[in-house]
Every structure is written in structure tokens, then in C-alpha cells.
Residue, then its C-alpha position, 0 to 999 in steps of 0.5 A: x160447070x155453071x155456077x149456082x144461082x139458088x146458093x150465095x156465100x159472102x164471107x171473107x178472108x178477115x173474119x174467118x181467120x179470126x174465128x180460125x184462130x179462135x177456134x183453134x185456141x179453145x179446141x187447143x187449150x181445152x184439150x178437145x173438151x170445149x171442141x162444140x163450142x168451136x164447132x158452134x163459132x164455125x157453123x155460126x160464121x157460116x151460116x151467117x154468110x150463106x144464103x139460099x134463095x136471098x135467105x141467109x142462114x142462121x145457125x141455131x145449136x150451142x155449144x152446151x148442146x152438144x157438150x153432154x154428147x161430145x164427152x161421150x163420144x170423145x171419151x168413146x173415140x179414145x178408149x178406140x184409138x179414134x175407130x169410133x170417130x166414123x160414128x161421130x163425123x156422121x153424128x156431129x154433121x146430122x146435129x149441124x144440119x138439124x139447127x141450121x134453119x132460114x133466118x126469120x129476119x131475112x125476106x121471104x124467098x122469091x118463087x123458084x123453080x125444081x124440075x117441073x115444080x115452081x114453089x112460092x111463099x104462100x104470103x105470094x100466093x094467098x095471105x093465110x093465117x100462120x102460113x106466112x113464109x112456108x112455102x108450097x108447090x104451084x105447077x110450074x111451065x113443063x121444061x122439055x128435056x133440052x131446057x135449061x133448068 
């Protein structure tokens, strides 16, 4: 399978570890309670080693916002005997992913191409006010069904 050019990640071994270690000591020493603020350090860490397009990511959530949630579900996960974790896995991932978001510091994507669709900054297109950096869809070449995309 061909490798990705659209994603990147740069992280390593040595910070890992050391968030690793971190995290693992305040989900260890808390007994699970303060587990979102290790959660943050991890997605924080990940994020700040991913980028998309040459965006790099960046990972919005803290631990206080998830930490009214986490109780629920944590108090909810023992009354259960850990059945109701197949509801939290899926709701800490949801939470995840709705703070993670491109890094405004980063430069705006170059253009790309999705099927038959190019999509371009608009700032590349035509410099419209409060549009800088949000990207819109341009025709794009049609790819005939042997083309690479």
C-alpha cells in the first residue's frame, strides 16, 4: 500500500516516552479520577506532531472539560462492572475529535486534489474579507479510472 502524502507525523520515541510516563502516573496516582487530564497530555502531544496538508494540528479540549463527564461515566463504568465503557470509548473519541482543529500559526494548505474536486485556500483564490484560510472547492482535471489519484 502506497504511503500518505496528504498526512505526516514527526514525533519520537523521547517525548513520547516522557508523556508515556506522565500520563500513567496521574491516571495511577489518582485512581482514574484525573484520567482527562492524561488524555489531554496525549492528544496534545499528538496533535502537535500531525500534520495534514503541511497543517500541523493542534489539540484544543482540557482536562476540566472533560472532567464533569469522565466522573459520570467513570462512576457509571463501575456500578457496571466496565459494560458501559463501549458507550464512553465511543464518547471520549467523539470529544477528541471535535477539539482537534489546524493550527491557526500554521500556513494555509496548498491546493489539493479529492477525486475530481481541487480545493484551495480561498486567500489562493481571491482575497475575501474574513475568508482567509477556509477552503473551498475549484473543478478540478477529470481523473479517467486508471489515474492515480
Amino acid at each position: 500500500m502506497a504511503k500518505s502524502r496528504s498526512f505526516t507525523f514527526d514525533g519520537g520515541a523521547g517525548t513520547y516516552l516522557g508523556t508515556l510516563i506522565l500520563q500513567a502516573l496521574v491516571t495511577v496516582f489518582t485512581l482514574g479520577i484525573a484520567y482527562p487530564y492524561a488524555l489531554v497530555l496525549r492528544q496534545r502531544w499528538k496533535a502537535h506532531h500531525t500534520q495534514i496538508n503541511g497543517v500541523r494540528l493542534i489539540f484544543t479540549g482540557t482536562g476540566l472539560g472533560l472532567f464533569g463527564q469522565w466522573i459520570k461515566w467513570l462512576a457509571l463504568m463501575i456500578i457496571t462492572i466496565g459494560v458501559y465503557s463501549f458507550w464512553v470509548i465511543p464518547r471520549i473519541n467523539q470529544w477528541v475529535t471535535e477539539h482537534t482543529d489546524f493550527d491557526p500559526s500554521s500556513p494555509p494548505p496548498p491546493a489539493f486534489l479529492v477525486g475530481s474536486v481541487t480545493y484551495a485556500p480561498v486567500s489562493a483564490m481571491v482575497q475575501a474579507p474574513g475568508m482567509a484560510g477556509q477552503l473551498t472547492a475549484m473543478p478540478g482535471p477529470a481523473l479517467s479510472a486508471g489515474s492515480p489519484e
